[in-house]
Structures are given as structure tokens and as C-alpha cells.
Backbone bond lengths (Angstrom), bond angles and torsions (degrees), N, CA, C in turn:
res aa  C-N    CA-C-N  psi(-1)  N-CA   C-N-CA  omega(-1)  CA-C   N-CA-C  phi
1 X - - - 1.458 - - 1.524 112.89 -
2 X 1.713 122.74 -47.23 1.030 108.72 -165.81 1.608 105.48 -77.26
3 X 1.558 130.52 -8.46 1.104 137.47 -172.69 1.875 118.19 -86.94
4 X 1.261 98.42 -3.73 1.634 128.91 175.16 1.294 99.17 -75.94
5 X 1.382 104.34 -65.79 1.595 112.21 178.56 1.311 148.80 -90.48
6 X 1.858 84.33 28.56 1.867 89.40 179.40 2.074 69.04 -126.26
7 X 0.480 161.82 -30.78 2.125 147.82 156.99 1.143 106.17 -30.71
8 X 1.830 112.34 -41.91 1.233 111.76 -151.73 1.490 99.92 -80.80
9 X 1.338 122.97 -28.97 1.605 153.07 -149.14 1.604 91.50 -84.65
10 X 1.558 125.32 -56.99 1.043 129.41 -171.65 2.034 111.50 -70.41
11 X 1.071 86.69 -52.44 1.394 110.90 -174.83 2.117 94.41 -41.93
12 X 1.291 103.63 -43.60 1.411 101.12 -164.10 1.647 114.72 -90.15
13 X 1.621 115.92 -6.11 1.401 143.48 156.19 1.305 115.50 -67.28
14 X 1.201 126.28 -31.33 1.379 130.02 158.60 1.273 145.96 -43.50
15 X 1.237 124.81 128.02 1.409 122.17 -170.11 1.650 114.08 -88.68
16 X 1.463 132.59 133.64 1.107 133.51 -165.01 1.614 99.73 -100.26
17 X 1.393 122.09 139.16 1.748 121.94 -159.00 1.223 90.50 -77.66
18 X 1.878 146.32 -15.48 0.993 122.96 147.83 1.492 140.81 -44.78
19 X 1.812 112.05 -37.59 1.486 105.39 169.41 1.111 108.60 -106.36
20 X 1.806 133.89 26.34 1.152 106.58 144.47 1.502 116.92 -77.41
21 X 1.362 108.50 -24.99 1.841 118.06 -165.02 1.898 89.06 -55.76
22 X 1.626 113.74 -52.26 1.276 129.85 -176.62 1.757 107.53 -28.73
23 X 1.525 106.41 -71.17 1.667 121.52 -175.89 1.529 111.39 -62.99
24 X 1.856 115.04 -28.26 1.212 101.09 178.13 1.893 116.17 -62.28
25 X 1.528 91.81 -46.72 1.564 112.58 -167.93 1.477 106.96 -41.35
26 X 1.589 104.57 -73.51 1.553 110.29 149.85 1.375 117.51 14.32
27 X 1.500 96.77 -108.13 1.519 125.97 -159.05 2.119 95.11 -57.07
28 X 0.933 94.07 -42.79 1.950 82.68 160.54 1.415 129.63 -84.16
29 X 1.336 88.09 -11.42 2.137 88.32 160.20 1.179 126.07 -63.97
30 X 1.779 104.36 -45.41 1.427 127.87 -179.31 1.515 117.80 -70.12
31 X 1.839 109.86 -38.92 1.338 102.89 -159.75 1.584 88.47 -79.32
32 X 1.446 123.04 -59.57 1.819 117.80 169.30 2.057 104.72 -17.65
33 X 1.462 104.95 -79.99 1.815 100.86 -179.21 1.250 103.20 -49.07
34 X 1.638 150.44 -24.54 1.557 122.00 161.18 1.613 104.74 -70.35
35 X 1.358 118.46 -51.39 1.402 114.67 -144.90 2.225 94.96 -51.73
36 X 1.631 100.26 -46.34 1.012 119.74 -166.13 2.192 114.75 -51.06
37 X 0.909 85.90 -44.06 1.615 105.48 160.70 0.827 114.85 -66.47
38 X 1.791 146.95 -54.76 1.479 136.04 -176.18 1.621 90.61 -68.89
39 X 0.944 156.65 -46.50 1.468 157.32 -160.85 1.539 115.62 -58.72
40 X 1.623 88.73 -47.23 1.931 101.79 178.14 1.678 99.00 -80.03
41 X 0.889 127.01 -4.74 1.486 126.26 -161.14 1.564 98.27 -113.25
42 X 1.167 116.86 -56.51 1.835 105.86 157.37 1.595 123.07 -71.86
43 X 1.244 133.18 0.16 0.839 114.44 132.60 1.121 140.99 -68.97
44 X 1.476 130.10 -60.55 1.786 129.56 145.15 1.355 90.13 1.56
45 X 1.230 118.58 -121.26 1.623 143.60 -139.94 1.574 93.96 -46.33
46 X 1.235 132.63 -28.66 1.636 121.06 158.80 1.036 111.69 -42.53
47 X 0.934 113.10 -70.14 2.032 130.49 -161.18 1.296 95.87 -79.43
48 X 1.272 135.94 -17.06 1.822 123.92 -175.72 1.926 88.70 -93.70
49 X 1.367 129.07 -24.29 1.624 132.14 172.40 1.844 95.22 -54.47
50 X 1.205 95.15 -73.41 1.389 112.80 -169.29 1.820 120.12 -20.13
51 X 2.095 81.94 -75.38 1.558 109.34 171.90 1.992 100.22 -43.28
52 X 1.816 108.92 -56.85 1.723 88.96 -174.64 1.195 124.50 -56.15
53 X 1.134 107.52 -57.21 1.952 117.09 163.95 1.269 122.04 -17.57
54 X 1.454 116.72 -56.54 1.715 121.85 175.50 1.221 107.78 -72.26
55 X 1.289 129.76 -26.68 1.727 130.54 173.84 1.566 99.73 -59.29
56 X 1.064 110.42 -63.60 1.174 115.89 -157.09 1.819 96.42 -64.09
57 X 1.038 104.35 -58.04 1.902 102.97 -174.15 1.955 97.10 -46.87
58 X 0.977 111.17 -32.14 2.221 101.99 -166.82 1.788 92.08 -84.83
59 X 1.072 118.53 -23.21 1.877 119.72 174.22 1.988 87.19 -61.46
60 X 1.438 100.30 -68.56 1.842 76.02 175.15 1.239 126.86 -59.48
61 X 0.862 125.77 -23.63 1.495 117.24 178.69 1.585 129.56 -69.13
62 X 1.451 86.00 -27.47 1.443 114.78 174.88 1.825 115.37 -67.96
63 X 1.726 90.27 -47.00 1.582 94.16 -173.53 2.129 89.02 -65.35
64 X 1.220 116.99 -55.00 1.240 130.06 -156.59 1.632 99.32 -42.56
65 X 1.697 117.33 -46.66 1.574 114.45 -175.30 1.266 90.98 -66.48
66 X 1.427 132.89 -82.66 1.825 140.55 160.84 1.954 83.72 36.36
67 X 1.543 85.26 -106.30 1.857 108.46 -175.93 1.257 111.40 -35.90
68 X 1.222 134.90 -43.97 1.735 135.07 -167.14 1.518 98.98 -77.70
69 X 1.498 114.89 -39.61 1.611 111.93 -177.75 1.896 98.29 80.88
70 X 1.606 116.01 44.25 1.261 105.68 -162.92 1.299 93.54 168.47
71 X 1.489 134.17 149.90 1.749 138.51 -169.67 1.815 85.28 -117.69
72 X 2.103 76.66 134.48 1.528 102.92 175.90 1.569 117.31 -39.03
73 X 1.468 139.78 164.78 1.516 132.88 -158.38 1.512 84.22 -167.22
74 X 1.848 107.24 161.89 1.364 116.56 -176.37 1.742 88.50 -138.84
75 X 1.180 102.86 149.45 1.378 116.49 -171.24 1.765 107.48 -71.14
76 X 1.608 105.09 95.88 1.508 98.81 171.91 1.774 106.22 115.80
77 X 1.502 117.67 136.08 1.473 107.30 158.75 1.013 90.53 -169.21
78 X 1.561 127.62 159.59 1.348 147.02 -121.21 1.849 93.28 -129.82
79 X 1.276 116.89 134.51 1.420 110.84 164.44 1.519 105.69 -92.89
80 X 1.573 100.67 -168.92 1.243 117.08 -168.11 1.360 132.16 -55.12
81 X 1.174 96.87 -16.39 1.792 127.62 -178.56 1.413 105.63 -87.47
82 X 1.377 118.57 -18.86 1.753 97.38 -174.92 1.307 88.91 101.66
83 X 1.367 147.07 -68.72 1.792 129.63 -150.51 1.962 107.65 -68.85
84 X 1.253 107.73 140.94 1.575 119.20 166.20 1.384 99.94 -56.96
85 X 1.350 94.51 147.69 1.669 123.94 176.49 1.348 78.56 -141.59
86 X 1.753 100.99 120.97 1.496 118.11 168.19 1.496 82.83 -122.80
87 X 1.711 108.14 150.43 1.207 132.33 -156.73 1.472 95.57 -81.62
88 X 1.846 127.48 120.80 0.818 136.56 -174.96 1.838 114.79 -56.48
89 X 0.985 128.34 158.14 1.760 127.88 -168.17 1.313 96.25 -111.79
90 X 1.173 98.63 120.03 1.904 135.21 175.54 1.661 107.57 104.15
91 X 1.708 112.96 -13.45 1.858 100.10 -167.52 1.885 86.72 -86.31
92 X 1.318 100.60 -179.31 1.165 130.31 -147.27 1.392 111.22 -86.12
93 X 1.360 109.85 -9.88 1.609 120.12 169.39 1.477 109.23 -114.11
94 X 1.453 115.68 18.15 1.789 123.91 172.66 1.322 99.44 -51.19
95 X 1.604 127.69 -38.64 1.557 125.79 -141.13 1.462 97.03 -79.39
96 X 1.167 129.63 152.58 1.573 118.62 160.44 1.710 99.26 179.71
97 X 1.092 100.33 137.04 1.351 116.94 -175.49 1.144 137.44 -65.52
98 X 1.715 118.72 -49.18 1.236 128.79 -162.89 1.847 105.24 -135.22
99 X 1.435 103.60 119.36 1.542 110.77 -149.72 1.836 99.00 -90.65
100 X 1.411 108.96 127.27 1.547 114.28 170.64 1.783 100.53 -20.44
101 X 0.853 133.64 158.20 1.600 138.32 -174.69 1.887 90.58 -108.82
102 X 0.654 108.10 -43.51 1.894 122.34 -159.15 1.534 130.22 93.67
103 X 1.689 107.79 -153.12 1.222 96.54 -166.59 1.110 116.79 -106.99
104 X 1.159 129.18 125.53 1.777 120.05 -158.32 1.218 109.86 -70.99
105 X 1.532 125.77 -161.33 1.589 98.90 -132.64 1.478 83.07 -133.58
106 X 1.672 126.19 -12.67 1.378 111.63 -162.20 1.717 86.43 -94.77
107 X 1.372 112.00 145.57 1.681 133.31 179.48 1.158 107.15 -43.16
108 X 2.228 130.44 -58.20 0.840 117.98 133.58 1.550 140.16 37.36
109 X 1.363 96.73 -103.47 1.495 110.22 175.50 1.308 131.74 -51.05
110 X 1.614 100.15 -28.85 1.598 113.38 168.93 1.700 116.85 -60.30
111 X 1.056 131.17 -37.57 1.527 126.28 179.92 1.231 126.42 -57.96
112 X 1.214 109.98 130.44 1.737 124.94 -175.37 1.628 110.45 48.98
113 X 0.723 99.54 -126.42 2.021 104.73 -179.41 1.578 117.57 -104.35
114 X 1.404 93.90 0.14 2.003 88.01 166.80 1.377 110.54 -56.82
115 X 1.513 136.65 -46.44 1.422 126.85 176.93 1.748 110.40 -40.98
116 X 1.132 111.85 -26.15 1.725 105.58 -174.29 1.566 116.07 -79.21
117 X 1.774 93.78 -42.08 1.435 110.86 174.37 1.744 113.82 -60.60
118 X 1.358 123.09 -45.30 1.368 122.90 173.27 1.759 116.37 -68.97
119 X 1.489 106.49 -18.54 2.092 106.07 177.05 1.591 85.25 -86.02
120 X 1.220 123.37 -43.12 1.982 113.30 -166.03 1.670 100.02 -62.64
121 X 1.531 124.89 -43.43 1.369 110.11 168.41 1.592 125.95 -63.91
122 X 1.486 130.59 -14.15 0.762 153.63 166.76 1.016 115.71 -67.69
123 X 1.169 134.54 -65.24 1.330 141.58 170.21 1.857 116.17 -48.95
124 X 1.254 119.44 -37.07 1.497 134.69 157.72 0.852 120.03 -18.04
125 X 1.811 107.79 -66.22 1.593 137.02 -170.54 1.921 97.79 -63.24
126 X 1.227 97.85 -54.00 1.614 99.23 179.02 1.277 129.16 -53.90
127 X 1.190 102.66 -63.79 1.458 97.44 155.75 1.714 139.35 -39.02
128 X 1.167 101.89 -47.59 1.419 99.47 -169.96 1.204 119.56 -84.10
129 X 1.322 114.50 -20.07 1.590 133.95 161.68 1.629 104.97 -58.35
130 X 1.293 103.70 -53.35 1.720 95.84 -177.82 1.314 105.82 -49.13
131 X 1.630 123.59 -44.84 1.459 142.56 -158.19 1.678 107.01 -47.34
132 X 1.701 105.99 -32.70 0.861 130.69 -152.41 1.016 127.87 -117.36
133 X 1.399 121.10 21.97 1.312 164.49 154.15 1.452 114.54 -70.04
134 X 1.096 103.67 -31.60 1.928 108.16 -169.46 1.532 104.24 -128.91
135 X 1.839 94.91 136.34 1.371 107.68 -153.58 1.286 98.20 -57.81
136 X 1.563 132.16 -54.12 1.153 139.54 -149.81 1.421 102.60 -76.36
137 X 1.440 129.68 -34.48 1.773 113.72 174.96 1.471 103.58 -80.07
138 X 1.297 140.55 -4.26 1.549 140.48 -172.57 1.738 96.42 -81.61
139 X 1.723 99.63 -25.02 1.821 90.63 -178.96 1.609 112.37 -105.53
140 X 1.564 101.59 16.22 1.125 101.22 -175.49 1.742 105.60 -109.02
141 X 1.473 100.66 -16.72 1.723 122.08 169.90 1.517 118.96 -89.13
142 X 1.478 115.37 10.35 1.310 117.53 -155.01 1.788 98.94 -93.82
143 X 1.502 126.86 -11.12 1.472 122.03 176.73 1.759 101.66 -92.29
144 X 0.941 109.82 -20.42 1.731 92.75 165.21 1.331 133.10 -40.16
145 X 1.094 137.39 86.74 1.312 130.50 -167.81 1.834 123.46 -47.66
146 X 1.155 99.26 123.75 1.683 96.01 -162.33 1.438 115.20 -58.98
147 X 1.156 118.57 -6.65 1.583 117.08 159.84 1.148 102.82 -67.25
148 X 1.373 143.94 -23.96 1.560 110.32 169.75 1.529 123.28 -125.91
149 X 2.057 95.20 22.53 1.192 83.99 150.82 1.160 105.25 -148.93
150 X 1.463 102.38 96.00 1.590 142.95 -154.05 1.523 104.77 -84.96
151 X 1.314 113.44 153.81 1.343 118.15 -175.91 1.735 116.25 -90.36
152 X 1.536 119.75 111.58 0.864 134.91 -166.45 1.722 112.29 -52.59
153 X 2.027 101.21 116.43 1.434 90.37 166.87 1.091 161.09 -51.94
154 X 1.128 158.84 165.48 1.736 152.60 -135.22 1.420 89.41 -99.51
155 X 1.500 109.87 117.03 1.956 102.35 168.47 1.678 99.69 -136.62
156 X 1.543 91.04 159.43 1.807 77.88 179.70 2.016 95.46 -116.91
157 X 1.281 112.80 7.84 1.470 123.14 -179.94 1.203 117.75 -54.34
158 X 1.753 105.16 -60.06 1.563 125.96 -160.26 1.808 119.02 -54.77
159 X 1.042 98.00 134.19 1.618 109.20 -172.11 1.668 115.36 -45.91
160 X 1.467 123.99 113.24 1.393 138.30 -175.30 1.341 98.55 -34.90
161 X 1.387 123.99 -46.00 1.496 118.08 -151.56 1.960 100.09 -144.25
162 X 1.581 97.13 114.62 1.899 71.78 -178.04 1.372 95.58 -136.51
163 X 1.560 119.20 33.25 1.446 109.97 155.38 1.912 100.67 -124.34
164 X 1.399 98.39 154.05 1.408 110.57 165.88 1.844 125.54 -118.36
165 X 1.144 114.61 160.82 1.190 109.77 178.05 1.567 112.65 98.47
166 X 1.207 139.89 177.54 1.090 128.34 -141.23 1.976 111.06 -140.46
167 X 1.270 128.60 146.33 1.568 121.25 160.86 2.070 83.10 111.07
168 X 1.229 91.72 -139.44 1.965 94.85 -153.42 1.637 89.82 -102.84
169 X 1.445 133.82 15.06 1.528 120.47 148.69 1.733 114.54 -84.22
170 X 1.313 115.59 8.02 1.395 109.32 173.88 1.653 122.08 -55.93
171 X 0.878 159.61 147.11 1.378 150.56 148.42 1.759 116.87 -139.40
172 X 1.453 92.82 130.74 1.820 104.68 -173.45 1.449 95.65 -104.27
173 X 1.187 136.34 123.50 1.434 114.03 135.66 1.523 140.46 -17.72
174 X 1.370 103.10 170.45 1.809 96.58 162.33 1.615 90.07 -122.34
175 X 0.644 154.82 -14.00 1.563 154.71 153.79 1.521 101.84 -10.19
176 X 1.437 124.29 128.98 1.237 122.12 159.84 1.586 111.72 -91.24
177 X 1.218 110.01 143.28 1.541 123.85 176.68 1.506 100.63 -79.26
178 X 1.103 142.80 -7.22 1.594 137.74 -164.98 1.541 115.04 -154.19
179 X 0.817 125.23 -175.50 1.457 133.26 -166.78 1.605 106.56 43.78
180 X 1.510 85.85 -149.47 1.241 110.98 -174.55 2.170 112.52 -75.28
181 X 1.005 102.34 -6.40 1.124 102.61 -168.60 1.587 125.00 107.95
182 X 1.360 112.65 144.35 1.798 96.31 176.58 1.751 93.42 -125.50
183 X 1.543 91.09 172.21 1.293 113.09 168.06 1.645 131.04 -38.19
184 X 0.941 160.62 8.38 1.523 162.00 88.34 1.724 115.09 108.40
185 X 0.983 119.84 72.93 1.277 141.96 165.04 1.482 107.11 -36.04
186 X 1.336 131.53 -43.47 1.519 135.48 -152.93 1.653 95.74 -80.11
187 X 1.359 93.27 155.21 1.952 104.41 -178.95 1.396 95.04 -122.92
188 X 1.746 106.48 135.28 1.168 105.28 157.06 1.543 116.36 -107.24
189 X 1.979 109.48 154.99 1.790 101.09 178.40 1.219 87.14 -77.26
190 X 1.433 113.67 163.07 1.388 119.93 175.10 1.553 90.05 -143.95
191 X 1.349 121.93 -173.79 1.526 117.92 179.61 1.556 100.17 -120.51
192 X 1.368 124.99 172.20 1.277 125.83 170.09 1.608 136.79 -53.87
193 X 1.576 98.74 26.37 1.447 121.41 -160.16 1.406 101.82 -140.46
194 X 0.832 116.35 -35.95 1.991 129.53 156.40 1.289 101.57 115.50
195 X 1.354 120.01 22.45 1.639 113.09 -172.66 2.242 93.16 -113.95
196 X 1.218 83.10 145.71 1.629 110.45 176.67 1.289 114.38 -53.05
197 X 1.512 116.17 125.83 1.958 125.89 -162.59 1.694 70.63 -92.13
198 X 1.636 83.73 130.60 1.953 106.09 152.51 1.501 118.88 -76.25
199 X 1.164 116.56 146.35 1.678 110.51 -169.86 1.631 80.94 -128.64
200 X 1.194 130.24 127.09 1.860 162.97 173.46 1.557 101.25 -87.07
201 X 0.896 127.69 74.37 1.688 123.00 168.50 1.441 109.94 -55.27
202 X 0.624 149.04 166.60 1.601 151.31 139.18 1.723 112.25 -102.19
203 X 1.217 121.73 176.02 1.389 117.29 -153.08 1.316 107.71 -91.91
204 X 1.438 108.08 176.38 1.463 112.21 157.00 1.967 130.27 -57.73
205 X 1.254 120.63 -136.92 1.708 91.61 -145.82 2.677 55.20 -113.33
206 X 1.042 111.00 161.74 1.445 124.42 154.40 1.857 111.60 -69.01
207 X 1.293 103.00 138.96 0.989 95.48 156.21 1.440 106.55 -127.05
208 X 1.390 129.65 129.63 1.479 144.42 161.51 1.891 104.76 -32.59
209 X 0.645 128.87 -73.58 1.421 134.77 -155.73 1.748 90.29 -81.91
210 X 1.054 151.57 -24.17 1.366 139.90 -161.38 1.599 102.62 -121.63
211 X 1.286 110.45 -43.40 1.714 100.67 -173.07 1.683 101.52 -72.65
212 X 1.345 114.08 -172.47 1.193 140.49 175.17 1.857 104.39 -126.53
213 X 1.287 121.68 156.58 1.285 135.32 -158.10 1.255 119.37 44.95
214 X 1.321 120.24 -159.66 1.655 141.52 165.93 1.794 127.31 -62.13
215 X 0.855 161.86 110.85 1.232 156.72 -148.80 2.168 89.98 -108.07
216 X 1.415 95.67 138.94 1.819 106.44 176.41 1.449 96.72 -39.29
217 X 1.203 103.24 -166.93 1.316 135.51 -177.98 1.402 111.80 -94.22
218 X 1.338 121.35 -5.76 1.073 119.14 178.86 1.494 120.77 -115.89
219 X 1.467 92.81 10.71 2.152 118.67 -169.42 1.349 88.34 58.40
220 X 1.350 131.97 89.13 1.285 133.80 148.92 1.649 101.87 -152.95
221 X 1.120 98.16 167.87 2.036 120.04 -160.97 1.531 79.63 -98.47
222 X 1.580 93.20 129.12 1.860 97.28 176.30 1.334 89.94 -94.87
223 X 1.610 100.81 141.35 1.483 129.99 -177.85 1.756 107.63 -99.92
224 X 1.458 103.25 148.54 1.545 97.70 -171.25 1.663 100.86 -65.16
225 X 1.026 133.90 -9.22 1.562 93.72 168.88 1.069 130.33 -94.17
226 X 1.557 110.50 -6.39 1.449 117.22 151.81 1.306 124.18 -43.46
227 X 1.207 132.80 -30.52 1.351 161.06 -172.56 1.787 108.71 -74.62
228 X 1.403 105.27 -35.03 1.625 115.37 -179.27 1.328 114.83 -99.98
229 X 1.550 110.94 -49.40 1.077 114.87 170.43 1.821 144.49 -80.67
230 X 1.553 96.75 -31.66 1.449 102.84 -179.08 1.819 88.02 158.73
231 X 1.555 106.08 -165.91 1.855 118.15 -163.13 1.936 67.48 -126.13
232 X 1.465 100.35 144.65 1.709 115.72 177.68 1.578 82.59 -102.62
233 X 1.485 88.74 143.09 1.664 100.72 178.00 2.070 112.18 -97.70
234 X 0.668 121.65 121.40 1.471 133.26 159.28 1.864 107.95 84.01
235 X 1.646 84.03 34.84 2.280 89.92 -175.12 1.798 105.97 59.75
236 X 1.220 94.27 36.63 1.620 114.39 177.85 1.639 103.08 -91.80
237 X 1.239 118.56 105.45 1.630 113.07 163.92 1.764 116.13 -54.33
238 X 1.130 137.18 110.94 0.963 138.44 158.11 1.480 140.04 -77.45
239 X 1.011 139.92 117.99 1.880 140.78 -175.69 1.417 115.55 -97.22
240 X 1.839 116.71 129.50 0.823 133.36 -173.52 1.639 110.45 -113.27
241 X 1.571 117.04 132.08 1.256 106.48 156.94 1.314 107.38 -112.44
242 X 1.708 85.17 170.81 2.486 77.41 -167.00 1.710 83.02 -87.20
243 X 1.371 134.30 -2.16 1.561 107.87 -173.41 1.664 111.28 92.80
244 X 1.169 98.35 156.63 1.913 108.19 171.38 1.543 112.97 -26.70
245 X 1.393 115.65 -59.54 1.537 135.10 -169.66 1.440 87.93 -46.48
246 X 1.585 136.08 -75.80 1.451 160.32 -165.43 1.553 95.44 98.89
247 X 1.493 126.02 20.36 1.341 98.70 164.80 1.807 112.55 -122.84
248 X 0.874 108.43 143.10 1.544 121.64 178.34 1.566 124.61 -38.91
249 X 1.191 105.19 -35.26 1.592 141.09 -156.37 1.897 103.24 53.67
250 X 1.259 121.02 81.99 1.215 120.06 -166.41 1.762 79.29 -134.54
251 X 1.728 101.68 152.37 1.292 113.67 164.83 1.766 135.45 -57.33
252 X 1.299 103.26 107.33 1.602 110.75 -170.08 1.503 125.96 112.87
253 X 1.743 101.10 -13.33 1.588 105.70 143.70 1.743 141.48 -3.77
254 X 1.489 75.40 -61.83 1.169 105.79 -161.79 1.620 104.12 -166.83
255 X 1.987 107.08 162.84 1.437 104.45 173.72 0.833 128.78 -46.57
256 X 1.944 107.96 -61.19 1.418 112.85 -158.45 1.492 119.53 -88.14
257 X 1.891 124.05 18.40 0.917 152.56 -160.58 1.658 98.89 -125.72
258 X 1.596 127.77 9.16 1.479 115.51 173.00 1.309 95.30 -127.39
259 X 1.274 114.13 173.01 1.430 127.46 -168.64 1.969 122.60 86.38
260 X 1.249 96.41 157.45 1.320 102.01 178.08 1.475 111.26 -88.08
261 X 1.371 122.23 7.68 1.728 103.36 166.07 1.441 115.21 -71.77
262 X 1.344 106.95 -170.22 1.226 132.81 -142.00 1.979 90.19 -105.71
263 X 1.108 127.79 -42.28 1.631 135.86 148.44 1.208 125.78 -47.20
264 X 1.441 120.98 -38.19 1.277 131.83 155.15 1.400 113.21 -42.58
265 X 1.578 91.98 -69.06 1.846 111.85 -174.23 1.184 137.56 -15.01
266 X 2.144 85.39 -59.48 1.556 137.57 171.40 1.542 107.50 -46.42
267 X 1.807 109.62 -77.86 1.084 117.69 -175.71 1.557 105.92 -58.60
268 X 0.953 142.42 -105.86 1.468 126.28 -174.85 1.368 127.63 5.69
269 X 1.193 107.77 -57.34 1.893 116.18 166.08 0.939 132.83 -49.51
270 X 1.838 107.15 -23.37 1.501 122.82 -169.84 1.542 92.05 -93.24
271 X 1.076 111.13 -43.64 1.327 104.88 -167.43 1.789 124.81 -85.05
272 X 1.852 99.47 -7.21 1.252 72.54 160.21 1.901 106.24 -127.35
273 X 1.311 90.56 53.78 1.929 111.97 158.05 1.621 120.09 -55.06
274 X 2.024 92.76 -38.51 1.759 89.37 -176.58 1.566 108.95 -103.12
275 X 1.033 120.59 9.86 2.127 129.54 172.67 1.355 97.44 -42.70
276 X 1.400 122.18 119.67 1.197 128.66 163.55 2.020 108.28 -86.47
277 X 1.514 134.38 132.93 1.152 116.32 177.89 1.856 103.53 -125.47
278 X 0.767 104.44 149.67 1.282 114.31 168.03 1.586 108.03 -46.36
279 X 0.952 128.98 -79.47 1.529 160.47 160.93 1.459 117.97 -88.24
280 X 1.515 128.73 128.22 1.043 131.86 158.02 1.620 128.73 -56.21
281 X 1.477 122.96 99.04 1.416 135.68 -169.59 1.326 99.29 -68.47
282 X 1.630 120.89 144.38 1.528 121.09 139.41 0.786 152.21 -84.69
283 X 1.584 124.98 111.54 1.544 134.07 -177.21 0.765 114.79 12.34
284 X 1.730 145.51 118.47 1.574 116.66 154.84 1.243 108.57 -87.61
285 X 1.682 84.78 167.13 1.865 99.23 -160.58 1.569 110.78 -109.28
């Protein structure tokens, strides 16, 4: 008898493989709802790095127009027609700081609007290097965390000379055009993903009597990366990161990201779901 009731004793201490399946499920419901939370939570504080970083880079830009008495400019912007308008020599919009980079060289790069997306990262580097020229915006760039504004790798490609015009907007690289490459002074922004922030110029000022089409809303000549990226609001430089992915979702990305279907459309949209912007751009139309 008493051996009835110590079976019976055990028997009822027992776990049934139904509620263990129960406690396993559980404890992976929960650890997924933590894992899932630290994930959304490093993302945040990525993209809240990012968002400070670009604040802080347009405070230089800001001090930089401040001193010039005049907003930063890129050599050249395209009217409505598609043809370059490079800034005529001696008129009053000759001056401009930071020179188109061009078209890079691998075939690649040529498809759909990635060539725009690789000169807008290009243009980044230019800029912020100029930025960085003057003592007083170098202390105004100094909370950027140097992971993302990293010291530009050794190339011997990059253009000898990519500002024009004359007095203390000059800027040379240290980039060697030949050999093997030299040692490289220049910083690029990069985002918390290590890929290169696009900088969106918007155009020079319209002129009624000389351009062709409509001039923005802000009387400025829309520039092709306005065209990829969004319309810059008020001759406001705007900064793009492509996001975690590192791609933009812009035409020529990638395959299934070119073309005018409706899959195309899709993919592109998806991909640029995670674009962090400084400022919200407008559609172009």
C-alpha cells in the first residue's frame, strides 16, 4: 500500500510533454519579444546617430554660407531640357565651390540613375572637406563621431583639381592622380553602416529669359539629382543615407530594381523604405 502511494506521488510530480512543449514555446516567445526589442532599439539610436550627424554637418554649412555672404553651389546644373548649364565666366553665379566629381568609370555605374547616386556621394566628400578647411567650422564638426567621418581611403583615381574659381573657396585634394596612391587627408560622411551620405544640391538661381521650362518653387534650376532623389526645398542642400540595406532603391541598383514595371516600382520602394533624410524632399514631378 504504502508503495502505491509514493508511484502515485511521483507520477503526479511529473511533467506531461504537452506542458513541456507549453514552457518551451513560451520561453521562445519571450526571448524572440526581447531579441525583437533590442533590434528596434539599435536601430533607433542608428538612425537618431545618423539624423545628429547631418545636423551637425548643415550647422557647417550654415556657418560656411554665414562667411561667404552667399549658399554653397556645385559647378553646373542642367535645365529642363536635359542640357548642362555650366556657370557662365565673369556673371555672378561663376563662383561655386564644389566641382561635379563625374562619371565613374566602372560600366556598372552607368545604369539608370545610379551614376547620379555615386556623383551625390561624391559630392559629400567635397563638400565636407571644403567644410574643413576653416578653423571655426572644424570646431563646429568636431561632435561627429569619427566613425562616420572616417578618413578617406588611399585612391590614385580622384580628380587632381575639383574646385574652380578663385580666393579661399579653392580646394585640392590630397589624393594622388597617379601611382600607387598617397596618404589621404580627406574625410568621408559615411552613415552608421559605413556607406557614403549623398549630398542633393539643388540648382542655381533660374533665369526667366535664359533657361527653358519652369524653375522649382524655390526659383532654382532642378539639378539631376533632384530628379533621383526628391525637389530640395528653399536652395537647402539636403543629405541622404541609403539606410541599413546601403541601397537607395533608385533605378540601376540593381536588376530587379530597373525598368518601368510595376515589380520594379515595388522593389525600389522597398528599398528605399529605410533612407534616412535630413529633410523631407519633394517628389519630383
Amino acid at each position: 500500500m504504502p508503495l502505491r502511494a509514493s508511484t502515485g506521488a511521483r507520477a503526479a510530480r511529473a511533467f506531461t510533454l504537452l506542458e513541456v512543449m507549453i514552457v518551451i514555446t513560451v520561453i521562445i516567445t519571450l526571448m524572440s519579444l526581447v531579441l525583437g526589442v533590442g533590434s528596434a532599439l539599435l536601430r533607433n539610436a542608428e538612425k537618431s546617430q545618423v539624423e545628429s550627424a547631418m545636423q551637425i554637418i548643415e550647422s557647417g554649412l550654415n556657418e560656411f554660407e554665414a562667411q561667404m555672404g552667399r549658399q554653397m553651389t556645385f559647378n553646373g546644373a542642367y535645365d529642363a531640357a536635359g542640357n548642362l548649364e555650366v556657370f557662365p565666366t565673369g556673371a555672378v553665379d561663376a563662383v561655386f565651390d564644389v566641382r561635379n566629381p563625374g562619371t565613374a568609370p566602372a560600366p556598372a555605374n552607368n545604369t539608370g540613375d545610379r551614376i547620379w547616386v555615386n556623383r551625390a556621394r561624391g559630392l559629400g566628400v567635397f563638400a565636407v572637406n571644403l567644410l574643413r578647411q576653416y578653423d571655426s567650422i572644424r570646431g563646429i564638426l568636431g561632435p561627429v563621431p569619427q566613425s562616420l567621418l572616417r578618413a578617406e581611403p588611399n585612391a590614385s583615381t580622384f580628380p587632381q583639381a575639383n574646385i574652380g574659381g578663385t580666393g579661399a573657396g579653392l580646394y585640392l585634394p590630397s589624393a594622388r592622380t597617379s601611382g600607387g596612391g598617397s596618404a589621404s587627408t580627406r574625410s568621408e560622411f559615411v552613415d552608421t553602416w559605413g556607406n557614403r551620405i549623398a549630398f542633393v544640391f539643388p540648382g542655381r538661381a533660374f533665369r526667366p529669359l535664359v533657361d527653358s521650362g519652369v524653375a522649382d518653387s524655390d526659383g532654382s534650376v532642378r539639378t539631376p539629382y533632384e530628379r533621383v532623389f526628391g525637389v530640395c526645398s528653399n536652395r537647402r542642400i539636403c543629405m541622404v543615407s541609403a539606410g541599413p540595406d546601403g541601397v537607395f532603391g533608385v533605378s540601376g541598383e540593381s536588376p530587379e530594381m530597373t525598368g518601368t514595371s510595376a515589380a520594379a516600382a515595388a522593389a525600389r520602394a522597398a528599398a528605399a523604405g529605410d533612407n534616412i533624410y535630413l529633410y523631407p524632399l519633394d517628389p519630383p514631378s
